[in-house]
LUMVEXFI-21042 format. One line per 5 residues: number of its first residue (from 0); their letters; for each residue x, y, z of C-alpha. Coordinates in steps of 0.1 Angstrom, whole numbers, plus 5000, padded with zeros to 4 digits. Layout:
NUM) a) X/Y/Z ~ ...;
***
This chain:
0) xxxxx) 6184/5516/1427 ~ 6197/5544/1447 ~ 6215/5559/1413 ~ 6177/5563/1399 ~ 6161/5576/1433;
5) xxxxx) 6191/5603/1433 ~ 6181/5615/1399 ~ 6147/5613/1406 ~ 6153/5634/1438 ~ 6172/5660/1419;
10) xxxxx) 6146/5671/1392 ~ 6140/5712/1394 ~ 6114/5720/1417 ~ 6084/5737/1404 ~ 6078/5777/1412;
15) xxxxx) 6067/5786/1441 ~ 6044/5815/1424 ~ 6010/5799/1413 ~ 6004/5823/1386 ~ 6036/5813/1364;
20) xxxxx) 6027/5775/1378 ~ 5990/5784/1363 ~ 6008/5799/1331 ~ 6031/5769/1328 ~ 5998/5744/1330;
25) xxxxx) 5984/5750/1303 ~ 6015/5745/1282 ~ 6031/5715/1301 ~ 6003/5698/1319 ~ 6000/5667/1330;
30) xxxxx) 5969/5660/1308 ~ 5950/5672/1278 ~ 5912/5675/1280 ~ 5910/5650/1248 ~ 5923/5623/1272;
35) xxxxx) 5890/5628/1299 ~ 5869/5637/1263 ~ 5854/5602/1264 ~ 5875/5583/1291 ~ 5845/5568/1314;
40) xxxxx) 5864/5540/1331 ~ 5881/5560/1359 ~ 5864/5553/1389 ~ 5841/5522/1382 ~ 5849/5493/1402;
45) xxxxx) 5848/5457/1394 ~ 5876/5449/1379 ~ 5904/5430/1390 ~ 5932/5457/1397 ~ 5904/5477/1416;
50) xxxxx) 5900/5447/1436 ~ 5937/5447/1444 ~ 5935/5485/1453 ~ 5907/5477/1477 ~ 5926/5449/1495;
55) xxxxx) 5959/5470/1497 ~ 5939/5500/1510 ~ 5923/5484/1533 ~ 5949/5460/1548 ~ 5977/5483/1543;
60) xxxxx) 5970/5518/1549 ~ 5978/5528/1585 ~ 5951/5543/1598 ~ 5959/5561/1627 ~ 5951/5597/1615;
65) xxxxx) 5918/5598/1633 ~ 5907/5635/1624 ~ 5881/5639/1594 ~ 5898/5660/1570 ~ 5910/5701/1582;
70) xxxxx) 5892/5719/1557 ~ 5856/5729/1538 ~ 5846/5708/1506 ~ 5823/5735/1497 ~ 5858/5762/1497;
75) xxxxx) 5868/5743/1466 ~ 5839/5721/1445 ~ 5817/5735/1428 ~ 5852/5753/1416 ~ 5844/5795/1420;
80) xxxxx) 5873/5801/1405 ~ 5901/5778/1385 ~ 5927/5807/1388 ~ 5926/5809/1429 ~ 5923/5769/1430;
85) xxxxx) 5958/5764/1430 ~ 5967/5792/1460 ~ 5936/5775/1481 ~ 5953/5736/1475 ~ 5989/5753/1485;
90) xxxxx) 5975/5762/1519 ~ 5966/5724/1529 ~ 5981/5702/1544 ~ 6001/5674/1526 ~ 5971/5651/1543;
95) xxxxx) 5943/5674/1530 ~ 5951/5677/1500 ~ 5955/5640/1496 ~ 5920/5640/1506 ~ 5913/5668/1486;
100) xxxxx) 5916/5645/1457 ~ 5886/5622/1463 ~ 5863/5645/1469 ~ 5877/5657/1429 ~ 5858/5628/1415;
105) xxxxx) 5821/5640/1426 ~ 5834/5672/1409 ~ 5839/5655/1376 ~ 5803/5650/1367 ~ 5797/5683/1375;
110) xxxxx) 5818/5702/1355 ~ 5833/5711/1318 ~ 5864/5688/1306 ~ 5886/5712/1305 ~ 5879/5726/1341;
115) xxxxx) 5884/5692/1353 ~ 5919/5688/1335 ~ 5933/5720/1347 ~ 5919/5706/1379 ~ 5936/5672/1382;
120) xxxxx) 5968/5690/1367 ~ 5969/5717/1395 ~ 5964/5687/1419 ~ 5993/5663/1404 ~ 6014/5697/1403;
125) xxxxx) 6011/5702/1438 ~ 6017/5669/1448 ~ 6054/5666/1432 ~ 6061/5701/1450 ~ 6055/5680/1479;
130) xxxxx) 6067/5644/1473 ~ 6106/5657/1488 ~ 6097/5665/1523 ~ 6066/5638/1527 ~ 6065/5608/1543;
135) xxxxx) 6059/5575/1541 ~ 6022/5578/1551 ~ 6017/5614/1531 ~ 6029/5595/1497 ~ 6012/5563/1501;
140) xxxxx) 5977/5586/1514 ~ 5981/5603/1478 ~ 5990/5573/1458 ~ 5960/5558/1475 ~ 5934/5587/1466;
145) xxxxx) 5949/5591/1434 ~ 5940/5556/1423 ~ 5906/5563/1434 ~ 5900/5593/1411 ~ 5925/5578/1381;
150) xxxxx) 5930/5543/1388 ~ 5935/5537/1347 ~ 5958/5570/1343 ~ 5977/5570/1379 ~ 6009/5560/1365;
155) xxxxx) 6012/5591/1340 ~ 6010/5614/1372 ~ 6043/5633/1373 ~ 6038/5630/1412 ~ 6031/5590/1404;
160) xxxxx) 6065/5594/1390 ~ 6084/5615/1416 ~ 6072/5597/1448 ~ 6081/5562/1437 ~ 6120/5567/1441;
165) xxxxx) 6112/5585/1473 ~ 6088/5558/1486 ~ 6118/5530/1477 ~ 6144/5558/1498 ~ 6123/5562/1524;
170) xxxxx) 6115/5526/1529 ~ 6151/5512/1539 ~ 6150/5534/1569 ~ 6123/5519/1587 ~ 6111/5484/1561;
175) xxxxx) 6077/5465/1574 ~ 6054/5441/1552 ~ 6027/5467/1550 ~ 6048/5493/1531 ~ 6065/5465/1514;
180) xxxxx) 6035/5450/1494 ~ 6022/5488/1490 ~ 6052/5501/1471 ~ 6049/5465/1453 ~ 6009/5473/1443;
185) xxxxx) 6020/5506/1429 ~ 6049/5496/1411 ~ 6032/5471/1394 ~ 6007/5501/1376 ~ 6042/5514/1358;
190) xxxxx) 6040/5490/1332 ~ 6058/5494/1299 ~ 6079/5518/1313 ~ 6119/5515/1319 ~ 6125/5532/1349;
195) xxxxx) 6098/5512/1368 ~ 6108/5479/1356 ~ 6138/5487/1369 ~ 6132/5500/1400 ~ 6109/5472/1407;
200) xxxxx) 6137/5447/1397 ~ 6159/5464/1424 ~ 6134/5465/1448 ~ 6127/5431/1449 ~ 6160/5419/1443;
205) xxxxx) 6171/5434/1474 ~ 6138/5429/1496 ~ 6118/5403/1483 ~ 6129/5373/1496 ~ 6127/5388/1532;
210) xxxxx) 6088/5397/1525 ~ 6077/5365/1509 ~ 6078/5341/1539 ~ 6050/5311/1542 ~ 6028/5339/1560;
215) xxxxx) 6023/5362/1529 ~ 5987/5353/1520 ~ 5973/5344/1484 ~ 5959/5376/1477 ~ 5990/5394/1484;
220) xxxxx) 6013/5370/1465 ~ 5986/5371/1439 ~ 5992/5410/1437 ~ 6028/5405/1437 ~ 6027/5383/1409;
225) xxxxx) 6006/5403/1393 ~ 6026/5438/1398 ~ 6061/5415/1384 ~ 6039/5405/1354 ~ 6032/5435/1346;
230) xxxxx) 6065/5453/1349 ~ 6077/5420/1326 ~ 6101/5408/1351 ~ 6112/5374/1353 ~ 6114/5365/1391;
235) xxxxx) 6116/5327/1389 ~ 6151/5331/1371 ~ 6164/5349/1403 ~ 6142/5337/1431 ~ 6137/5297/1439;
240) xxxxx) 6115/5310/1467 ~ 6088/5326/1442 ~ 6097/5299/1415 ~ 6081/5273/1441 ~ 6058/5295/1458;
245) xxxxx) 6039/5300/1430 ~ 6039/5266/1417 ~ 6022/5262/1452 ~ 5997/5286/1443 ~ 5987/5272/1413;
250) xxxxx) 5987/5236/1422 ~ 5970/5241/1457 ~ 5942/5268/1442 ~ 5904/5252/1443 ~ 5883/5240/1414;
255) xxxxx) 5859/5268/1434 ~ 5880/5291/1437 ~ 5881/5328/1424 ~ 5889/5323/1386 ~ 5905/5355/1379;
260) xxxxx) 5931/5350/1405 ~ 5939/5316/1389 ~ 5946/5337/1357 ~ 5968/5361/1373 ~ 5992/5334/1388;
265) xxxxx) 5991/5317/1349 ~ 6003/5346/1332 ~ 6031/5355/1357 ~ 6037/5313/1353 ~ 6036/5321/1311;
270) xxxxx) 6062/5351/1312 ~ 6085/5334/1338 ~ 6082/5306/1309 ~ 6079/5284/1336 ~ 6068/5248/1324;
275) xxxxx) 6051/5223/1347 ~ 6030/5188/1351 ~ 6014/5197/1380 ~ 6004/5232/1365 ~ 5987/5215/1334;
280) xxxxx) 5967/5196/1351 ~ 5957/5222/1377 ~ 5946/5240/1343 ~ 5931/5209/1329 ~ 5908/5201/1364;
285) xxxxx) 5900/5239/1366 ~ 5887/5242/1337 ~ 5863/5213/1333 ~ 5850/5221/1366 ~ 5848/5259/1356;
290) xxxxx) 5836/5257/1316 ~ 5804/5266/1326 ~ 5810/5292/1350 ~ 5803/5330/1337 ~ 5827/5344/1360;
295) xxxxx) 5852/5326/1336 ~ 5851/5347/1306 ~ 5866/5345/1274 ~ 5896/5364/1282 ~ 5902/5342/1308;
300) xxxxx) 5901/5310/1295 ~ 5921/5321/1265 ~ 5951/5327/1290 ~ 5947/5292/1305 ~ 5941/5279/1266;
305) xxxxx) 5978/5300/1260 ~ 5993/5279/1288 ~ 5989/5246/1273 ~ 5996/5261/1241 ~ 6033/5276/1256;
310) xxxxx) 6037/5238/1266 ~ 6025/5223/1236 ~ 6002/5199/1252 ~ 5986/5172/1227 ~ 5952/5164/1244;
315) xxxxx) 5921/5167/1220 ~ 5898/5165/1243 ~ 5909/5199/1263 ~ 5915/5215/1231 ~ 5884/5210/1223;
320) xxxxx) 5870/5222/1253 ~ 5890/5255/1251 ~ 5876/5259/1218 ~ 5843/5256/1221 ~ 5843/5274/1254;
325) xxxxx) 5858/5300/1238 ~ 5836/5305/1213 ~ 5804/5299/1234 ~ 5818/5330/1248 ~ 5825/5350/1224;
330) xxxxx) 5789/5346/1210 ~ 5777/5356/1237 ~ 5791/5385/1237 ~ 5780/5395/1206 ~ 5748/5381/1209;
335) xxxxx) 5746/5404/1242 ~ 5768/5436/1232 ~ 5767/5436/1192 ~ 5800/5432/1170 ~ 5810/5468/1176;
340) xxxxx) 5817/5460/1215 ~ 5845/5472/1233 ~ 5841/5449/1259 ~ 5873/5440/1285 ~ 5863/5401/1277;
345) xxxxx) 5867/5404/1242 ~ 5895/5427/1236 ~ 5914/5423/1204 ~ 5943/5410/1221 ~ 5921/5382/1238;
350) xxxxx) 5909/5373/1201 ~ 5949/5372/1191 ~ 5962/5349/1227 ~ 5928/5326/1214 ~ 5942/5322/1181;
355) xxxxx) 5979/5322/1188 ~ 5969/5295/1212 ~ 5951/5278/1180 ~ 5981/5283/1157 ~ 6008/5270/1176;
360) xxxxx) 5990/5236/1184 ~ 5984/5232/1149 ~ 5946/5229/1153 ~ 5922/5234/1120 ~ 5899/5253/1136;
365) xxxxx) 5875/5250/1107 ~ 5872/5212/1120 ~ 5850/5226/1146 ~ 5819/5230/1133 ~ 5805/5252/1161;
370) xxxxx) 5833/5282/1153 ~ 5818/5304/1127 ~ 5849/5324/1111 ~ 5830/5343/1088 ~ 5816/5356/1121;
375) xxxxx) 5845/5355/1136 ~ 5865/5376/1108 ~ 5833/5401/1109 ~ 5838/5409/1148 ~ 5876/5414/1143;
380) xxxxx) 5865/5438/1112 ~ 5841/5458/1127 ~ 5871/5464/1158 ~ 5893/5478/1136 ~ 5871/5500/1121;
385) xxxxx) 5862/5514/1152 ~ 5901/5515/1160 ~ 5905/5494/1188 ~ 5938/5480/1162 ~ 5949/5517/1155;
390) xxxxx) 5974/5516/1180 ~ 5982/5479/1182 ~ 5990/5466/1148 ~ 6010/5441/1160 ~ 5977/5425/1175;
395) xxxxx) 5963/5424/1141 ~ 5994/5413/1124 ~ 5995/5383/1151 ~ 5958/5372/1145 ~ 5962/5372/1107;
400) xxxxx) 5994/5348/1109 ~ 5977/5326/1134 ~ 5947/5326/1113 ~ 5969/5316/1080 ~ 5984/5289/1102;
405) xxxxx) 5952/5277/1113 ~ 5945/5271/1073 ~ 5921/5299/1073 ~ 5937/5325/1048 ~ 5916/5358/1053;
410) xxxxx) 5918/5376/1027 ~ 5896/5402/1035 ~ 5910/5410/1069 ~ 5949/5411/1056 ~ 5934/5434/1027;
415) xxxxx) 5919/5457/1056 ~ 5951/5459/1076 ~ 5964/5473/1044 ~ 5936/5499/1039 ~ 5938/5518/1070;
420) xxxxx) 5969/5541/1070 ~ 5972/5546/1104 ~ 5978/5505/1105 ~ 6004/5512/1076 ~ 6022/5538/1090;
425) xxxxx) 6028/5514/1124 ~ 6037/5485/1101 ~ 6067/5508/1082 ~ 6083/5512/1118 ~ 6110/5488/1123;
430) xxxxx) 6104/5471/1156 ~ 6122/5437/1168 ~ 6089/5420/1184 ~ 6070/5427/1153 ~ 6093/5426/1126;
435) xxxxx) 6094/5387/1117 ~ 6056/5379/1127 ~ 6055/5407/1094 ~ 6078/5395/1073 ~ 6062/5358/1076;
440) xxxxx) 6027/5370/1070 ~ 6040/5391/1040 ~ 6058/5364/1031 ~ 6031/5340/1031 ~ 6004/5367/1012;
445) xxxxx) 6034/5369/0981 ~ 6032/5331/0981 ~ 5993/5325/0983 ~ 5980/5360/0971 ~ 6000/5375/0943;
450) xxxxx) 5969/5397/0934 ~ 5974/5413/0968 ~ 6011/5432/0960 ~ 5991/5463/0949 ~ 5980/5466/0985;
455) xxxxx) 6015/5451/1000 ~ 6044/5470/0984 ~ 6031/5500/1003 ~ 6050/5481/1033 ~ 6078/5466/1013;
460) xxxxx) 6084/5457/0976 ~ 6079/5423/0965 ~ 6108/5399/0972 ~ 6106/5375/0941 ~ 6118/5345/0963;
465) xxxxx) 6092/5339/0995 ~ 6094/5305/0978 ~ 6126/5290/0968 ~ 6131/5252/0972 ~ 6169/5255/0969;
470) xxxxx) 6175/5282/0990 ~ 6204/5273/1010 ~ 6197/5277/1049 ~ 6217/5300/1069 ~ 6243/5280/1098;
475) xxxxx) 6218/5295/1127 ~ 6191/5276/1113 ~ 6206/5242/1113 ~ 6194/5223/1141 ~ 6215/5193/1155;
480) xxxxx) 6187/5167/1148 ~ 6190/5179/1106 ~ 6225/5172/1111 ~ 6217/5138/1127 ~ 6198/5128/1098;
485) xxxxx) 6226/5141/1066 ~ 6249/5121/1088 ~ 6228/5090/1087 ~ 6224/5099/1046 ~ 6256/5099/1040;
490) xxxxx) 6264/5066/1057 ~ 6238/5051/1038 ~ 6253/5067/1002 ~ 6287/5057/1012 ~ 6270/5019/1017;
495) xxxxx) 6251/5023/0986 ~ 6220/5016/1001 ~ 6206/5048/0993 ~ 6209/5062/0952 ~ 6222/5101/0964;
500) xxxxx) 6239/5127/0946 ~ 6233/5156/0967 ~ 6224/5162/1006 ~ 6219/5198/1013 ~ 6204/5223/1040;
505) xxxxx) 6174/5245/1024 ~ 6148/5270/1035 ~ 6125/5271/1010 ~ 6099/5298/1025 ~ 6115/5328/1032;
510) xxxxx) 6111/5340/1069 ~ 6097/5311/1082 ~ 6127/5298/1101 ~ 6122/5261/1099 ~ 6151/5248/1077;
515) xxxxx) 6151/5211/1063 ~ 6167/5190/1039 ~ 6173/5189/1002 ~ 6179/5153/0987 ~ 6190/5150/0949;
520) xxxxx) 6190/5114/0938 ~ 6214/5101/0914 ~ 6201/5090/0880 ~ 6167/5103/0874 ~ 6177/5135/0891;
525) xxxxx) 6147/5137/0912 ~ 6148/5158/0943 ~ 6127/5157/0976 ~ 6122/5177/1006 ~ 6129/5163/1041;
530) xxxxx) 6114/5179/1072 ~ 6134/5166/1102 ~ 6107/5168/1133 ~ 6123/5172/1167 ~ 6108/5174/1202;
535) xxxxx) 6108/5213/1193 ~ 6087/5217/1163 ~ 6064/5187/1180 ~ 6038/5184/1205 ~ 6039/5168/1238;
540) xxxxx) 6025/5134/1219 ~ 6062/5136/1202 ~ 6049/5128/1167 ~ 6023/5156/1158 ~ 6038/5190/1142;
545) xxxxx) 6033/5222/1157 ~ 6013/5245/1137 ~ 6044/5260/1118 ~ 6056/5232/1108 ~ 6021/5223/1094;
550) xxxxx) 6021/5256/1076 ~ 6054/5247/1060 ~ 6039/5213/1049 ~ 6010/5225/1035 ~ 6028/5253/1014;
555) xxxxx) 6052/5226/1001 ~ 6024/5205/0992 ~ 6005/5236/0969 ~ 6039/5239/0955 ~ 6038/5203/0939;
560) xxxxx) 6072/5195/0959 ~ 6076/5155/0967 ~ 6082/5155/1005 ~ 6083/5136/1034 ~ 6089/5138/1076;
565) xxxxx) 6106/5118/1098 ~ 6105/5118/1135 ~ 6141/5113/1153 ~ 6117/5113/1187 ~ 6107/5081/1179;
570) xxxxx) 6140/5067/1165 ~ 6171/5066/1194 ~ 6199/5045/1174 ~ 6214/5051/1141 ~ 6204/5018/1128;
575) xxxxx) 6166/5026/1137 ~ 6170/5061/1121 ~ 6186/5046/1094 ~ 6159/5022/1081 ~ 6133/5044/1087;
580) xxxxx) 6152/5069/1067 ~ 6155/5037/1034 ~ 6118/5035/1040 ~ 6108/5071/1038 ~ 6128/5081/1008;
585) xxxxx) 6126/5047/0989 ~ 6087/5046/0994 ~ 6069/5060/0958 ~ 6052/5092/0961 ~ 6017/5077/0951;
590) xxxxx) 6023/5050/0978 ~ 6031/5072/1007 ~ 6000/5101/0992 ~ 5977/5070/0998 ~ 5988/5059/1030;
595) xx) 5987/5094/1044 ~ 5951/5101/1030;
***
C-alpha cells in the first residue's frame, strides 16, 4: 500500500502561475464539454449510491467547523470572467474552496457547457495542488462536495485520484471508525480501475477486521459490501469475519425490509461466489413476500433470480415466479417509458443477468406463455440502435448465447450485432472474458445459420468443423465422472456383456466445453454419443441438465446423432452404474425416442 501512496505522493506538482495552468487546461483538462453535452444525471438524488453518500455525510463528516463559509458567492457565479476564476479560487482557503464547489452546481444551469467544463477543471486542478499539505477533514470536505456536484464522474477527478493515497497515509496516524468507513465509501466509487482495487484490498486487509466489530450497523456493512463489490474484491476468501457477517445480513434481513439493500448484500454474496441454504431461502421468502412490491424492480429481482441461478437451484415454482415477475416488469416499463427507454431498471445488462439467469437453468422460456420475445427481441433492438450496446458488446454477445440456450435462436438480433460497426470493431478485440462466450455463439450461428457467414466472417472465417462427432476432446476436458463411465465400459467389453469396439473422448461442438463419449459397437459398426451428467453440469434436483448441456443435446439431436445420458448422481457403486450403463446403450433408439416423448 504505502509503495502506491509514495508514487502517488510524488507526481509533479502543477505551476504555480494560473495563466500557463489556464493554457495547460484546455489541452490536458480533466473533462471535455462533450462529456456535460447531454450528461443530466449529476446531482439528482434517489438512487442507491446517493443514498449511501447521504448516510456517510451525514454520520461521518465531523462537523465541528462552525463558521458559514469566508467568502462572497456572488465574487465567483454568475462567472465575470473564466480567465481570473482560477487566481480568485487560489486565494481560498482549502475549506472554501471545498465549499466553493457546491455552490458550482447552481452555476451549471446557468451557464454554457464549455464555461462549466473549464470550470469544474479549474476546480479539480486546484484541488490536487492542494491534496499534499491537507488534512484529513480538508480531503474528505472535498471528496464530500465533489460527489455532490459529480456524484457519477467523481472518480475521474485527478484530485479523486491524488487524495486517496493521501487519505489511506494520513489515516494510520490517527485511525477511528468514522474516517474508516469514509475512505471505504469513496474507494468503493473507483471501480474498474487497478490502482483502486488495490488500494482498497490493502486497506482492508490491514484494517478491516479491526472496523467490522458486532457494532458496525447494516447500513454501513451494506456500504462496505457494496464499495468491495464494486472494486471486485473477494473478501470472504480472506476474512471469516465478513464471510459470516454477511451471511448474517442476508439471513436476518426482513420480508419488509428495504429491497435494494437486500440486492446489494446478494451481489457482494454472488462475486464472493459464496453458496448457501440459508441464503436461498432468505431469497425465496423475500421474494414471495416482495413480487408485488414496486420498489422491487426488474433490475432487482433479476440479481436475486442470478443467485439461484449461480446455485443452480431446481424449484419451478420460484422460477416461475422470477419469470413472470420479471416480465410484469419489464412491460411495464415499456408500457410506461416506450421501447427506446433508458431507464436504470431496464438497463441492457439487467435484460442479459435476466437471461443468463434463464440459460443456465435450462428454462424454455417460450414455455411461458406470458413472455412475449418478439417483444422482448424488439426492446433489446431498439437499445442498440440508440447505442446503449456501443460500448458493451459483450452484453449483447451474452444475451444472444443465453437466448440460443434458452431455444430461442434470434436471428434478427445476432444479424444486428453484426450490422453495427462500432459492435464489430469491439468483437475483433481479443479479450479473455469475452472471447469464448464469442466463439460459442459463432460457433453455434455456423452450425444453425450457414446463410449468416456473409455477415460472420467479418469477425472470423468460417471454421468448417463447429460440428464434428469425432473430434477427439482435449485432456483438460475430461472430467473424472467420463472416466468413471469408460472404466465401467470397458469392464463390461472385457465381460462381453457389452458388443464394443471403440470407447473414446469427443467434443463434437466446437467451443462448447462439455466433452462426452464416443461408443463404436462391434459388428454393425453403429456409433452413439454418451453425455455423462455430473453434479456440475446438473441442477440441485441432481437429474435435470443445466442449460448447456441442454444446448448440446438439442444440437446433437438436429444432427441425427443416436444419443443417450446417464446420471452417475444417481448411481454410487459400479455394479449400479454398470447395469444402468447395459440398459442405456442396449435399449433401441425407437424404444428410448418413445419413452422420452
Amino acid at each position: 500500500m504505502f509503495r502506491l501512496i509514495r508514487i502517488f505522493s510524488a507526481s509533479t506538482p502543477i505551476a504555480s502561475k494560473w495563466p500557463l495552468a489556464n493554457n495547460l487546461l484546455a489541452r490536458y483538462g480533466t473533462f471535455i464539454p462533450r462529456e456535460f453535452q447531454y450528461e443530466t444525471s449529476d446531482g439528482e438524488s434517489g438512487t442507491l449510491m446517493h443514498r449511501f453518500s447521504r448516510h456517510v455525510s451525514l454520520t461521518k463528516r465531523d462537523y465541528t467547523d462552525k463558521t458559514k463559509y469566508g467568502f462572497k458567492v456572488s465574487n465567483f457565479y454568475p462567472l465575470p470572467d473564466v480567465n481570473s476564476y482560477g487566481q480568485q479560487i487560489r486565494d481560498l482557503t482549502t475549506i472554501d474552496l471545498a465549499k466553493l464547489i457546491t455552490f458550482t452546481t447552481d452555476f451549471r444551469s446557468k451557464t454554457d457547457v464549455r464555461s462549466y467544463t473549464e470550470i469544474v477543471n479549474a476546480l479539480d486542478e486546484e484541488c490536487v495542488r492542494r491534496v499534499q499539505a491537507a488534512t484529513v477533514y480538508e480531503l474528505l470536505e472535498m471528496l464530500h462536495c465533489f460527489m455532490y456536484l459529480l456524484p457519477n464522474k467523481i472518480a475521474q477527478l485527478k484530485s479523486y485520484q491524488s487524495a486517496m493515497p493521501k487519505l489511506i497515509q494520513l489515516f494510520g496516524a490517527a485511525e477511528n471508525e468514522r474516517d474508516f468507513m469514509s475512505i471505504v465509501f469513496f474507494l468503493g466509487l473507483w471501480k474498474r480501475n487497478k490502482t483502486g482495487t488495490i488500494l482498497m484490498k490493502e486497506f482492508l486487509q490491514q484494517y478491516l477486521d479491526r472496523y467490522l466489530t458486532p457494532e458496525l450497523n447494516r447500513m454501513d456493512f451494506v456500504i462496505l459490501a457494496n464499495a468491495t463489490y464494486k472494486t471486485s474484491l473477494r473478501m470472504a476468501d480472506e476474512s471469516d469475519t465478513f464471510k459470516s457477517r454477511l451471511i448474517k445480513e442476508i439471513v436476518e434481513f426482513g420480508d419488509e425490509d428495504d429491497s435494494a439493500l437486500l440486492v446489494t448484500l446478494i451481489k457482494c454474496a454472488r462475486m464472493n461466489r459464496l453458496s448457501s441454504e440459508k441464503i436461498v431461502e432468505k431469497v425465496h421468502s423475500f421474494t414471495e413476500s416482495n413480487i408485488d412490491s414496486k420498489e422491487l424492480d426488474f433490475r432487482g429481482l433479476s440479481h436475486l433470480f442470478a443467485y439461484i441461478a449461480d446455485n443452480r437451484i431446481k424449484h419451478d415454482t420460484l422460477t416461475g415466479l422470477f419469470i413472470e415477475g420479471c416480465w410484469n416488469r419489464f412491460e411495464t416499463e415499456v408500457r410506461t417509458n416506450g421501447f427506446e427507454t433508458q431507464s436504470q431498471s431496464c438497463r441492457p445488462k439487467d435484460i442479459a443477468t435476466f437471461l443468463w439467469s434463464c440459460a443456465t437453468l435450462g428454462v424454455p422460456i417460450e414455455t411461458y406463455p406470458a413472455v412475449k420475445l418478439n417483444q422482448l427481441e424488439k426492446a433489446i433492438r431498439l437499445k442498440v440502435d440508440a447505442g446503449e450496446y456501443r460500448y458493451n458488446s459483450d452484453l449483447l454477445v451474452d444475451t444472444l448465447l443465453s437466448l440460443w440456450i434458452c431455444d430461442r435462436k434470434s436471428i434478427a438480433l445476432f444479424r444486428l450485432l453484426f450490422k453495427d460497426k462500432a459492435l464489430v470493431q469491439n468483437l475483433r478485440k481479443e479479450r479473455t472474458k469475452l472471447e469464448s462466450r464469442k466463439e460459442l455463439l459463432l460457433t453455434c450461428a455456423e452450425i444453425d445459420l450457414p446463410d449468416a457467414w456473409d455477415m460472420i466472417k467479418m469477425v472470423r472465417k468460417p471454421s468448417g468443423d463447429a460440428f464434428a462427432f469425432d473430434r477427439a476432446a482435449p485432456e483438460y476436458l475430461v472430467r473424472p465422472g467420463l472416466k468413471k463411465v469408460v472404466e465401467c465400459l470397458h469392464r463390461l467389453k472385457e465381460a462381453k456383456q457389452l458388443s464394443i469396439a471403440r470407447v473414446s473422448f469427443n467434443a463434437p461442438v466446437k467451443h462448447l466445453n462439455i466433452a462426452g463419449i464416443l461408443v463404436q459397437f462391434a459388428g454393425n459398426g453403429e456409433v452413439k454419443n454418451l453425455d455423462v451428467l455430473d453434479e456440475k453440469h446438473c441442477l440441485s434436483d441432481r437429474e435435470s441438465p443445466v442449460g448447456l448441456m441442454k444446448l448440446k443435446a438439442r444440437i446433437l439431436e438436429d444432427k441425427g446423432i443416436d444419443q443417450a445420458m446417464v446420471n452417475i448422481c444417481k448411481y454410487d457403486t459400479p455394479d449400479a452404474l454398470e447395469e444402468e450403463l447395459k440398459r442405456i446403450l442396449l435399449e433401441p433408439k425407437e424404444q428410448r425416442e418413445q419413452r422420452l416423448a
